[in-house]
Structure formats: C-alpha cells, structure tokens
C-alpha positions in Angstrom: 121.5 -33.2 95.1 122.7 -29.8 95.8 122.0 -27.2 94.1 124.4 -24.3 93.0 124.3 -21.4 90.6 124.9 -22.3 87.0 128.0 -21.2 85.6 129.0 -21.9 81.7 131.4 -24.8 81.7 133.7 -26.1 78.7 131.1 -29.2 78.6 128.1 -26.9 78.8 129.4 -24.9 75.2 130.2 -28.1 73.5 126.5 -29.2 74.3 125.1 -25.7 73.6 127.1 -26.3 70.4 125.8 -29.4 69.6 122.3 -27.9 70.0 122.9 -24.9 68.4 120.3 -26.1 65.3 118.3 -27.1 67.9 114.4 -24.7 67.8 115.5 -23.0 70.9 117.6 -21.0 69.1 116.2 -17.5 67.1 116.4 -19.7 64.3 119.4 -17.6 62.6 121.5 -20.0 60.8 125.0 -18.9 59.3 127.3 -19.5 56.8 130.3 -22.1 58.2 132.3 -20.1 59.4 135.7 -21.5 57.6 134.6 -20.1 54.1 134.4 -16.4 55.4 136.2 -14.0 57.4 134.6 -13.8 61.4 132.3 -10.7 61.4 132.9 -8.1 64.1 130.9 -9.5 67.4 127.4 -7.9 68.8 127.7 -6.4 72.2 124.6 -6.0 74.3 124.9 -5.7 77.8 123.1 -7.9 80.1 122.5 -6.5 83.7 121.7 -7.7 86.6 121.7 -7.8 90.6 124.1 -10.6 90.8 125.5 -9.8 94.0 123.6 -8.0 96.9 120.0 -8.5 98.7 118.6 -9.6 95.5 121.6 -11.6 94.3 120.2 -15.1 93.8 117.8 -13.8 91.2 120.4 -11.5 90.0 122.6 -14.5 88.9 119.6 -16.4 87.9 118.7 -13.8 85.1 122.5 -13.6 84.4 122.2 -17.5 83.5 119.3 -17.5 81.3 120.8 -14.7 79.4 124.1 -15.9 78.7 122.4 -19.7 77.9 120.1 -17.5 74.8 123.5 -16.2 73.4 125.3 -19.2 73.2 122.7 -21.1 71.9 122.3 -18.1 69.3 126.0 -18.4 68.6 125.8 -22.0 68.5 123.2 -21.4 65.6 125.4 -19.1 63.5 124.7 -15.9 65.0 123.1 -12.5 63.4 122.4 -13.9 60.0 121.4 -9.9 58.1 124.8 -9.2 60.0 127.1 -11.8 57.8 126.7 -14.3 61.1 127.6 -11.9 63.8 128.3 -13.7 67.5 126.6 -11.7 70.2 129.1 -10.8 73.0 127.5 -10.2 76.4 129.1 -7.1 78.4 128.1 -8.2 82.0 127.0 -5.2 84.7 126.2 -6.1 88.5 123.9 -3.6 89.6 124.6 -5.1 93.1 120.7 -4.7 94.5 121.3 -1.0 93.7 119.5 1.6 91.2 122.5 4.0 92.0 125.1 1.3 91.2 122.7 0.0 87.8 123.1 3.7 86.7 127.1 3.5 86.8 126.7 -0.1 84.9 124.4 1.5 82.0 126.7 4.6 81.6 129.8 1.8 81.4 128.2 -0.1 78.9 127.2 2.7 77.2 130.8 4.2 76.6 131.7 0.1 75.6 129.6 0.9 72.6 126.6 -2.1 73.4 123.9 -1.9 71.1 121.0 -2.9 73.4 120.6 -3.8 77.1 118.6 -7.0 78.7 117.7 -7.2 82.5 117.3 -5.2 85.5 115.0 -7.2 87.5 114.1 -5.5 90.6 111.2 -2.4 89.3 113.4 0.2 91.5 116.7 -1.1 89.2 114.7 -0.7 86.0 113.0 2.3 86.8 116.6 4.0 87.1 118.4 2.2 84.5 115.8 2.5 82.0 116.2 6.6 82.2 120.0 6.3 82.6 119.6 4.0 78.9 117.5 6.9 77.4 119.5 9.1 77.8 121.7 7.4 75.3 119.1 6.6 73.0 120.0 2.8 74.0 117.4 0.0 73.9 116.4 -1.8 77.1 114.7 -4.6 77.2 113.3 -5.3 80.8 113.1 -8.9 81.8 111.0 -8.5 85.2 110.7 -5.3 86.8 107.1 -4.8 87.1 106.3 -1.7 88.5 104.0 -0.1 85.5 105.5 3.3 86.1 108.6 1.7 83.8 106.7 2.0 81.1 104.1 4.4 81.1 106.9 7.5 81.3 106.9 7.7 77.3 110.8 6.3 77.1 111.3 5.4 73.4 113.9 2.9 74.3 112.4 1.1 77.2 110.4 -2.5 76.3 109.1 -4.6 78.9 108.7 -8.3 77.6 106.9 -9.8 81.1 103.2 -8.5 82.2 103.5 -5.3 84.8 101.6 -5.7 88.0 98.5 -4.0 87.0 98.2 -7.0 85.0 99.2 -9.3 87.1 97.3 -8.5 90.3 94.1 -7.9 88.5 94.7 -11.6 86.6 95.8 -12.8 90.4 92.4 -11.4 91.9 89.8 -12.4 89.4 91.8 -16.2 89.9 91.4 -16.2 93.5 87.9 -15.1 93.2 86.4 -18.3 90.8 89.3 -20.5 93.3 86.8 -18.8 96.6 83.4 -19.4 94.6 84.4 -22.7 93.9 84.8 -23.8 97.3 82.0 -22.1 98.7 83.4 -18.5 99.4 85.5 -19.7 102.8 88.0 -16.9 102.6 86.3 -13.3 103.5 89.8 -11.5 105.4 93.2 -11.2 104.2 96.6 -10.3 105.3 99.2 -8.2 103.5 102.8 -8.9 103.8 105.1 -6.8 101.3 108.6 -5.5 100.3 109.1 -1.8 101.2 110.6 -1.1 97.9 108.9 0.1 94.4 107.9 -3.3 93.8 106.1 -4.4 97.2 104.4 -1.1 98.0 103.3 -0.5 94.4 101.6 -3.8 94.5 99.5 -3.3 98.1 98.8 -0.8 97.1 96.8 -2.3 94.2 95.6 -5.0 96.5 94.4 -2.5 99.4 92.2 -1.0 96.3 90.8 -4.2 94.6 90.2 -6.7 97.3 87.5 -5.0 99.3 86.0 -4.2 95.9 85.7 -8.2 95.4 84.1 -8.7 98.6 87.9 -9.8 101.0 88.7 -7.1 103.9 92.2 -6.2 104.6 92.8 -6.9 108.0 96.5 -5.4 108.3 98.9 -4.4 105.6 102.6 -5.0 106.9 105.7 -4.2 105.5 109.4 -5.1 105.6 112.7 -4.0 104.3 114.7 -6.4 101.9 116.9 -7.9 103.6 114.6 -9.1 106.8 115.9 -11.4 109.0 113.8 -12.2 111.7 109.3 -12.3 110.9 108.8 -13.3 114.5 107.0 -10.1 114.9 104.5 -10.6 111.9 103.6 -14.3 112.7 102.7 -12.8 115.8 100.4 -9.7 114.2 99.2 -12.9 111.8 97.7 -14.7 114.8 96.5 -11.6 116.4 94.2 -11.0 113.5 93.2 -15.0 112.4 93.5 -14.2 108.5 91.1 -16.3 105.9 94.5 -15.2 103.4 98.2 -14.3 103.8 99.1 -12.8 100.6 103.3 -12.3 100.7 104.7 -10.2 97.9 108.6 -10.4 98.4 111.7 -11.5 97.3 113.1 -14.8 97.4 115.1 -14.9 101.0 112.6 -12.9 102.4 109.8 -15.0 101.6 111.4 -18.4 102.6 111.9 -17.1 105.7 107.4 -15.9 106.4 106.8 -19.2 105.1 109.1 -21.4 107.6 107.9 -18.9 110.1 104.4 -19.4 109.9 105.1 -23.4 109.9 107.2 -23.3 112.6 104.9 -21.1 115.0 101.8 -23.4 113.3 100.1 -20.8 111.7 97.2 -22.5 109.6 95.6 -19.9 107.5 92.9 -21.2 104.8 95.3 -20.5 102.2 98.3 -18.6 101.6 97.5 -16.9 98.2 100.7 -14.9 96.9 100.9 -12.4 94.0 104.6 -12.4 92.7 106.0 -14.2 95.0 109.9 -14.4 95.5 109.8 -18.1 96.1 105.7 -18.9 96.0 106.7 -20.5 91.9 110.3 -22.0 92.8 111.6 -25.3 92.5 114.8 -24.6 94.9 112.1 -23.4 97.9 110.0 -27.0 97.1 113.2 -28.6 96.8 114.7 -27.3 100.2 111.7 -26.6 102.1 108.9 -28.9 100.8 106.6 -28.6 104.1 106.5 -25.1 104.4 105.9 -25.2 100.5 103.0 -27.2 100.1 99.7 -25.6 98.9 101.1 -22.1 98.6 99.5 -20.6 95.5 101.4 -18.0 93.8 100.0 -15.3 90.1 103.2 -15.1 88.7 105.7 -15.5 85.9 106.0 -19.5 84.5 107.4 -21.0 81.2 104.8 -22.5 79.0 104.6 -26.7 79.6 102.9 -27.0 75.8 106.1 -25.6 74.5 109.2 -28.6 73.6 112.1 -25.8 73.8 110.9 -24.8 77.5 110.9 -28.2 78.8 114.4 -28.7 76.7 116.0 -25.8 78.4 114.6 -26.6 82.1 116.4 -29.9 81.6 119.4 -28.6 80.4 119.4 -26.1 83.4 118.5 -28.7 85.9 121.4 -31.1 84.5 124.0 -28.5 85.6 122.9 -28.6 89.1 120.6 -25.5 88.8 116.9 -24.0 89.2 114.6 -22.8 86.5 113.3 -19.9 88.2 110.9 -17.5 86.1 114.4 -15.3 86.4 116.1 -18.0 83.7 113.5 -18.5 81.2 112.7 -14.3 81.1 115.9 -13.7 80.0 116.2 -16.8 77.9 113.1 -15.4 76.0 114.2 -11.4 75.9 117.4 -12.0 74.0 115.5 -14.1 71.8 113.3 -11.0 71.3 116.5 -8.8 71.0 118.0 -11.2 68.5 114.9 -11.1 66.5 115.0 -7.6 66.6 118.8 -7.8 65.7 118.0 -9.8 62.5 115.3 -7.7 61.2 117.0 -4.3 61.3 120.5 -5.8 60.1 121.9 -3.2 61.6 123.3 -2.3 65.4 122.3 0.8 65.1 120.9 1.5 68.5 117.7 3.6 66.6 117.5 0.7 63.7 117.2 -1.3 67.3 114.6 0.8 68.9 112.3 0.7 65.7 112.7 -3.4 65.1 111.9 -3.5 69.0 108.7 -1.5 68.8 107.6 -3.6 65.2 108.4 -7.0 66.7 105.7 -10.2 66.6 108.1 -12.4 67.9 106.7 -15.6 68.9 109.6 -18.2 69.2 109.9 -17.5 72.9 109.3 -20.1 75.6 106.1 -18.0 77.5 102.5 -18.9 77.6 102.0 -15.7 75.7 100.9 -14.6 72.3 103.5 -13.0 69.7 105.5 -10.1 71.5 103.8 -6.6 70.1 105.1 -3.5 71.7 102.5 -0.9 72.5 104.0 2.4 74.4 106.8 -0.3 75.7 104.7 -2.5 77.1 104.2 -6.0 75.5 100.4 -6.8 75.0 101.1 -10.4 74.3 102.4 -10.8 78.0 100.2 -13.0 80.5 100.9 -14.4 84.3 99.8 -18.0 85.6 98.7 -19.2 88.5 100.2 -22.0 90.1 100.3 -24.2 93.7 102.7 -26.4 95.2 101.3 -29.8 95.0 103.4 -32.8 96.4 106.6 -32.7 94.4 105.4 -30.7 91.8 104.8 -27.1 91.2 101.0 -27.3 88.9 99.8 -24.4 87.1 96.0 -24.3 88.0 95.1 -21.0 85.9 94.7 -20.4 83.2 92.2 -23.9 82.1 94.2 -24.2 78.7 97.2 -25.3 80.3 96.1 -26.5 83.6 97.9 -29.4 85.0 95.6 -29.8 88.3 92.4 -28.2 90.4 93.4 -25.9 92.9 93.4 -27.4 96.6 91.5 -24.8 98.7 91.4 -24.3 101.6 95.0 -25.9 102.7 93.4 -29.6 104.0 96.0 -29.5 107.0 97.1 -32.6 109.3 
C-alpha cells in the first residue's frame, strides 16, 4: 500500500468522535453540549516545517498535533474552561528559523495562548526567543539542541530528551551492545547535518567516543538538502570503519543508506544517534534491504502503553507513518491541555506557571510523569532500537525490550 501524508477527513472526525471517551484523550469530559451555550474556542498555534527541506517531518508533527485536539474536542474539550474546543492556528515555518519567526509574531497578534512544535533545533532555537518575547508558552516537540533550554526562557518547555541526553544514553548502549559481542567495533565514522542539530551532536560524539575506547576516523558533513553521497561512500571505503554513525534528516539519510548498499559497503554495524530515518516505518517499508540491522538512540512511543498502540493503528489505517514526529506532538498537546485544565484560565502567565508545575503522565512515551526543571523535562528518555526483518524492535532499555541486538550486521 502506498503511503501518503495524513490529512483529517470527514470519516477520520466521526471516528475521532466516536473515540472521543476513549483514554487517549486528556481525560477532560464536558457537559453535552445542547444544555449550554458553546464556550469561546482555545487557540494555540501549532508550528511546523511543513513545506521545505524538512517538510515530511514537518507535516508529520502537523498530524499528530491536530489528531490530540480532536481527540480532546471529541472528549468535551477544556473542562475548568466550561468545555472549551481547542482551535489550532497552523504556521509553516517552511525549513526556515527566519520564516518560524514571522509564523510566531502572526500567531502572536491572532491572540494564541500557547504554541506546540518547531522541530528542527535551529527553528526552535529562533522561535522559542521570538515566543518570549511575548511572554507566550512554547512547548517544543523535538528540537534537541540543549542550547533551547539552557538560555533561562521562562516560556520555553521541551517535552522530548535534548541530545546531551540522548548521545550519552546512545554511547553507554552501544558500549554493553560492543562488550557483548566481544568488543569488535574499535573505529567509527561520522556522517552529520551541517545545521544546529548535526554539528551540535558530533560534536558531542568527537568528545565521548575516544573516551569509551572507539577512534574517530573522519567526521563529515553535509548540507540538508544533499543529493548525491557518492563522495562519502567513497571517504567510507577509504577509511574501512568498524561504525558509521549518520545523524541527519529523513531524505538525507535514505539516501547514505542506499548508497552504502548499492556501492556494498559492509561496515560491522551502522549505529545512528537520532537518526532521520534509522526508527521509521516508511524507510523499512520502502527500502527494507538498505534498512535492515541499522540501530538507531532515538525518540519511540512506549509498546506497554494501549493508547500508543491505539493511535499507531489509527494513523496507519489512513494510509500514514507513525514516525516519532506523530506521537511527540500527540503527547505535547496532551501536556498543554493538562496544563490548560489546571490553570482554568488562557492566560498565557496562568500557562507558563501550570507548564512549569505539570506531572503529567497520560502521555504515550516510555517516560516518567512530565516535571519541568529550567524548561527541560526530567521525565524524558530515548530508546534504542534496530531494524529486524519487518519489524522495527526496541533493544534498550531491558524493561521494554522486544529483542537482542544483532551485532555485528551477519551479511550475505
């Protein structure tokens, strides 16, 4: 079946409806709403890269979003506000900071009371500041760059783990997957972004590895878009790498791993931390050989949880992926609707302050309850996980393992 971006269809909002008592919900249940008069509608704006470089992921986040407020709606909406409907205001930063600036100051003047999104670290980093300025809550759904939230912005929350976090999680994994298998990887291979997000992260890989005993061959990076890695497959088999590690976004990263199949590149393992497509069901779906035993630290929806595996079905029914771009934003306007409901007000300070108090923990993460420490949410973890078969299987951490890593790749 092919698959296409999800948009909300008549069908879809009847079912969303229909599910609207359902536990993905917030939990907010209203009044019916024939016995009162319709209270004046919520408007946060939900922002994203949904057209540009970055688009795919863009419209991804754009989808999980709008699912959490219908299914919020569906529910009865706000209940401390007399059943409020949240109305999304929709921006397109289109892959830009410059141009996410412009959306924030919009939705600013249109009066929303929070924002959700951002994605890309160099978006966030921009919008985030262009959103303080207006004392306006954002809540980041990706964005991982630490420098987002270590600037002392009052209004800026960050729901997912940062990549201080996540590479030191992604190293310590990829150490007890070596030791297991009797230490075969010693040399690695960098292949990153040039943006905020790529460079920020080898940079953190340059420091740690050699400090766990790998050597860092060759550090390469690319601009987003990148449409031909002819040249780095060929620096790849100059230097005979134990360990590619990618760190790029989705196209970009499709595109190194048919490469490396295609010229037969057969590293031990390819070991990615955040990568684009390294934890996605459209790049197993479309490209299952150059998929296969890729290992990725990333972002992943918890399999324990009912609601997660409810919403990936619903997602994949329409014909669409659930990338870690849907399920993030599912889960932060569940944290901004909880927020909502506990100030009972849309005053964008009331906001800020039920933000910064939340322990929200009806979201559909493998984390503990969402607490807010200097914008940074301490309950947020990564996964590992590796393309096995027809399956993506998260092999870190053990409580939620669903198989043994396979290393080194056993190739044909």
């Amino acid at each position: 079946m092919t698959k296409t971006r999800f948009t909300w269809t008549r069908r879809s909002l009847l079912q969303a409806s229909a599910a609207g008592g359902a536990a993905m919900a917030t939990g907010v249940i209203g009044a019916p709403a024939i016995l009162r008069a319709q209270p004046a509608s919520v408007p946060i704006g939900v922002l994203h890269p949904v057209t540009g470089a970055i688009s795919y992921s863009g419209q991804q986040g754009r989808m999980g979003a709008e699912m959490a407020i219908a299914d919020i709606n569906a529910a009865g909406g706000i209940q401390t506000l007399g059943g409020a409907p949240i109305e999304a205001v929709l921006g397109d930063a289109q892959s830009s900071p410059e141009i996410g600036v412009t959306e924030v100051e919009r939705m600013a003047e249109e009066g929303v009371s929070a924002i959700v999104g951002g994605f890309a670290s160099s978006i966030c980093l921009a919008t985030t500041e262009a959103a303080s300025r207006y004392d306006l809550p954002y809540l980041v759904d990706v964005g991982v760059s630490d420098s987002i939230v270590t600037r002392g912005l009052a209004n800026t929350f960050r729901f997912g783990p940062g990549f201080g976090t996540i590479t030191s999680d992604a190293i310590n994994n990829l150490v007890t997957i070596n030791e297991a298998a009797g230490n075969p990887a010693r040399t690695v291979m960098i292949i990153h972004e040039d943006s905020l997000f790529g460079s920020g992260l080898a940079g953190l890989l340059n420091e740690q590895l050699p400090q766990r005993g790998f050597e860092v061959l060759e550090t390469i990076a690319h601009p987003t878009p990148q449409r031909d890695f002819n040249n780095v497959a060929l620096r790849i088999r100059a230097n005979e790498p134990d360990l590619v590690i990618p760190a790029n976004y989705y196209n970009e990263y499709v595109l190194l791993a048919r490469t490396m199949q295609q010229q037969r590149l057969q590293p031990k393992g390819i070991y990615s931390v955040l990568g684009g497509a390294a934890s996605s069901y459209r790049f197993l779906a479309e490209f299952p050989e150059a998929a296969q035993y890729i290992m990725d630290c990333n972002h992943w929806f918890d399999p324990r949880k009912q609601a997660a595996l409810d919403l990936k079905a619903r997602v994949e029914a329409e014909g669409a992926y659930f990338t870690y771009e849907v399920f993030l934003n599912y889960s932060c306007v569940q944290v901004l609707a909880d927020a909502l409901e506990r100030a009972a007000s849309t005053d964008r300070g009331a906001v800020i302050e039920a933000l910064a108090s939340s322990s929200f923990d009806g979201h559909l993460m493998p984390y503990g309850p969402t607490e807010f420490v200097d914008g940074q949410n301490q309950g947020a973890a990564p996964v590992n996980t590796q393309i096995l078969g027809e399956e993506i299987e998260v092999i870190f951490p053990d409580e939620f393992a669903s198989a043994d890593a396979v290393f080194p790749i056993p190739y044909q």
